[in-house]
C-alpha positions in Angstrom: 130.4 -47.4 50.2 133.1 -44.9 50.7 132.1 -41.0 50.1 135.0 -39.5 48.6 136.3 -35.8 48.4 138.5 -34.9 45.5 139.9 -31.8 44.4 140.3 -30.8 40.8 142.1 -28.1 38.9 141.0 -27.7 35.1 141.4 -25.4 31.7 137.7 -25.0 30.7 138.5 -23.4 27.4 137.2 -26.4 25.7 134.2 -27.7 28.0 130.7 -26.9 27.8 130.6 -26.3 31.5 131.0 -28.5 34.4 127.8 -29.8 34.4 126.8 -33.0 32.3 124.4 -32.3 29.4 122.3 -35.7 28.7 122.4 -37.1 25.4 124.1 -33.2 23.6 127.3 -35.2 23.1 128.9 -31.8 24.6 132.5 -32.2 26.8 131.8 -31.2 30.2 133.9 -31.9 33.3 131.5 -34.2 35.0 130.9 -36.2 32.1 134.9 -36.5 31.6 135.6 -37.6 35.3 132.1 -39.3 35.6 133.5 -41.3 32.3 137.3 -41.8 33.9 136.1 -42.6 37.2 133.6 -45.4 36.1 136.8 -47.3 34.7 138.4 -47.4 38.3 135.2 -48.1 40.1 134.2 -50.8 37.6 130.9 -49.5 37.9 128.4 -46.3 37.4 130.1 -43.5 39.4 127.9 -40.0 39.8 130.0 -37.1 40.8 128.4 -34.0 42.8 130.0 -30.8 41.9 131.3 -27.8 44.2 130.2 -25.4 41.7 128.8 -25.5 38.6 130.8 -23.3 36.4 129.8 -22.2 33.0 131.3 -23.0 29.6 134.9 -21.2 29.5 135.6 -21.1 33.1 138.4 -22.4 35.1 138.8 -23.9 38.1 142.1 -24.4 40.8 140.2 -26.0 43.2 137.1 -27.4 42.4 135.6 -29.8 44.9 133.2 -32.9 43.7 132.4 -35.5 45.6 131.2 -39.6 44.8 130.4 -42.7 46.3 132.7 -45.6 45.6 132.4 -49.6 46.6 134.6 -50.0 50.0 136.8 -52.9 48.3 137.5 -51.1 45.0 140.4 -48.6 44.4 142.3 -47.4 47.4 141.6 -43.6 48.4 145.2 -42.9 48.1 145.6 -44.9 44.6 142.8 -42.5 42.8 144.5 -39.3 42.0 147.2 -40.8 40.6 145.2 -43.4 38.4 143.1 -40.5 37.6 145.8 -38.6 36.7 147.1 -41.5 33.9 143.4 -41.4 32.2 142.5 -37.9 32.6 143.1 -35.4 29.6 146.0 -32.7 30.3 143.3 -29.7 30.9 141.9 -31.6 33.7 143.6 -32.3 37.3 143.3 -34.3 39.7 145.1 -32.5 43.3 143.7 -34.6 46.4 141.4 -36.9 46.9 140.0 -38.3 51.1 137.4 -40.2 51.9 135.4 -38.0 53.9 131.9 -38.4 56.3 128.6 -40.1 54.5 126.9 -37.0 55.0 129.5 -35.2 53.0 127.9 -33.1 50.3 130.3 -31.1 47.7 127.7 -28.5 47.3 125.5 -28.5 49.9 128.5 -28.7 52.4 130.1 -26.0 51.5 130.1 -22.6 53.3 132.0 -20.2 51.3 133.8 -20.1 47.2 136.2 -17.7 46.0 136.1 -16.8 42.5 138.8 -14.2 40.8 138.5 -12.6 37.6 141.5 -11.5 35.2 141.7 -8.6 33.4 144.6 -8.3 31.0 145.0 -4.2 31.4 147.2 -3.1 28.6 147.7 -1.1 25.5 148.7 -4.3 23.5 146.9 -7.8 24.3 148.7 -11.4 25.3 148.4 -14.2 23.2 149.6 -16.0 26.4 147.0 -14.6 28.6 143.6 -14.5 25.9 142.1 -17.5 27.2 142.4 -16.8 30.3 141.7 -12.9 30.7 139.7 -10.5 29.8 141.6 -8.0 27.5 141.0 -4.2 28.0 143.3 -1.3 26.5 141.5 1.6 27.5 141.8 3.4 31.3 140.6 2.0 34.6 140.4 3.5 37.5 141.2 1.2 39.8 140.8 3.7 43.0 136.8 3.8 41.7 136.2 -0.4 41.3 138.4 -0.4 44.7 135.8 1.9 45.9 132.5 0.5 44.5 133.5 -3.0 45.8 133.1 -2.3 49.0 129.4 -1.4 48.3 129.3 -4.9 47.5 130.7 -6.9 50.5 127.9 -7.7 53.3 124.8 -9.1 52.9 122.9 -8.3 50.3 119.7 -9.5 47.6 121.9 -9.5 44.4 118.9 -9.5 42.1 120.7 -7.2 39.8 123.2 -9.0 39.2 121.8 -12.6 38.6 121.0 -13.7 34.8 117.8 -15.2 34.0 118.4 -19.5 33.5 118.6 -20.7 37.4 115.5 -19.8 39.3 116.2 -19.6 43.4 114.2 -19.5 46.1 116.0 -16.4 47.6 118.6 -14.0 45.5 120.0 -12.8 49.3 124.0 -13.8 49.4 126.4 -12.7 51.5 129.9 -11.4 50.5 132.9 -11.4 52.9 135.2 -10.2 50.6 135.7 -8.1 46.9 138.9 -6.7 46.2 140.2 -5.6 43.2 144.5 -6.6 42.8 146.5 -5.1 40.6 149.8 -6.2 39.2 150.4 -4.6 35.8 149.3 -5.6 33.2 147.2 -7.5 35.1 143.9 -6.5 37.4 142.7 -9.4 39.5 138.5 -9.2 40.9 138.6 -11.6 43.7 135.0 -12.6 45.2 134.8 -14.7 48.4 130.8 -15.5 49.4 128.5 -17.9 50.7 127.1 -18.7 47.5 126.9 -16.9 44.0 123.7 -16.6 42.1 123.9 -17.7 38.3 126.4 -15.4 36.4 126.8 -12.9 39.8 130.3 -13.2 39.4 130.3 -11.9 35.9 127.6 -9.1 36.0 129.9 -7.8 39.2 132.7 -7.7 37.2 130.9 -6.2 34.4 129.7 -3.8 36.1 132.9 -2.8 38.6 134.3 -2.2 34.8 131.7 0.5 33.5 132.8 2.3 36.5 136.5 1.8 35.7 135.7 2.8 32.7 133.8 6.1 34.1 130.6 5.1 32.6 129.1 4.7 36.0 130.2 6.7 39.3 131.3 4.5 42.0 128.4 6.0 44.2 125.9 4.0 42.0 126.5 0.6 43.1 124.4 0.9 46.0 122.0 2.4 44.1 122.1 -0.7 42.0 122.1 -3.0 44.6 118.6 -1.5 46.1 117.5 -1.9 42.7 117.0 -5.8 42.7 116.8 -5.9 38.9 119.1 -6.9 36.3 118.8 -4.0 34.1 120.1 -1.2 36.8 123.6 -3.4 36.6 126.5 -2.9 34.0 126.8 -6.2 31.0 127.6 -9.7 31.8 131.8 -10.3 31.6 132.8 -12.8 29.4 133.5 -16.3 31.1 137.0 -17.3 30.2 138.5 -14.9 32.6 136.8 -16.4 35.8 137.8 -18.9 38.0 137.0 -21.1 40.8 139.7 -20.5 43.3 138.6 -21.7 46.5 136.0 -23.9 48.1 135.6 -23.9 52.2 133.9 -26.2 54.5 
């Protein structure tokens, strides 16, 4: 058997997540590929996941990974064929066959996520499925500011949604910067892993103190915290994104 590595880019707008939900009849991405994939393997394929993202969330580069039979589709033929079968929100970039011991989760050492805000007085019909709109003032100097509380290692308790127990809520963050390039603000996230929803309450919360609801002093204060309630309200999905996944 060959362990493969492929790369996938996909709109989310219309999936209920990436993760496959037995017998619901719900779209989600690894259904979809699991479904596609089976037709060039001629037989049962189980895809692994990078990341499982929500319902509404993107992806540029997710990773998954699957076992296929040695003799069945040459590893340079799949993303093309994939890309004949597959519907037009879902990509296939690259695809490798890669060591046995390859994992697509448990391999990986480090994600990037961004989040788009769509900063104007008007909204974008182009942009309102894949940003958050918000008219009123943010003070970008303050989220610039409060991000930095953020990078390091930390227990992000407070900003982890009940739904995914773990054994430990400690995560390290190399990197949370908030872009801007009018009328857009970009919240990029690089870590070692993500709690459930981490991304989301971050951004939620970098935006009450945007917003001035919160001073940018008080994210530490949130951080020591280690519960849910101290942090600001959970940001809608459809303006995340899975940019990046390192091994």
């Amino acid at each position: 058997m060959r362990n493969i590595k492929l790369t996938i880019a996909y709109d989310g707008t219309r999936y209920h997540g990436f993760q496959k939900q037995s017998g619901s009849g719900l779209p989600t991405i690894q259904a979809t590929l699991e479904q596609y994939l089976t037709i060039l393997a001629k037989d049962a394929v189980k895809v692994i996941g990078a990341g499982r993202t929500d319902a509404g969330v993107h992806a540029r580069a997710q990773v998954v990974s699957f076992f296929l039979p040695a003799r069945g589709i040459p590893t340079a033929k799949i993303v093309p064929a994939l890309q004949g079968l597959l519907p037009g929100d879902i990509a296939a970039v690259a695809a490798e066959e890669v060591d046995q011991s390859f994992h697509a989760r448990y391999s990986a050492v480090a994600k990037t996520y961004s989040y788009t805000i769509y900063h104007a007085p008007v909204p974008s019909p182009f942009w309102r499925l894949y940003s958050l709109y918000v008219p009123h003032h943010l003070s970008i100097d303050a989220m610039r500011r409060a991000a930095r509380c953020l990078v390091g290692e930390h227990d992000f308790s407070s900003f982890q949604n009940t739904g995914r127990p773990v054994a430990s809520a400690t995560r390290t963050l190399f990197r949370a910067d908030v872009e801007e390039d009018p009328p857009l603000v970009r919240l990029v996230f690089k870590g070692n892993g993500f709690l459930y929803q981490m991304v989301r309450i971050m951004t939620g919360t970098l935006l009450e103190i945007g917003r001035g609801k919160l001073l940018p002093e008080e994210m530490e204060t949130i951080i020591k915290a280690r519960d849910r309630r101290a942090a600001g309200p959970t940001a809608p999905a459809h303006g995340l994104c899975l940019e990046k996944v390192e091994y």
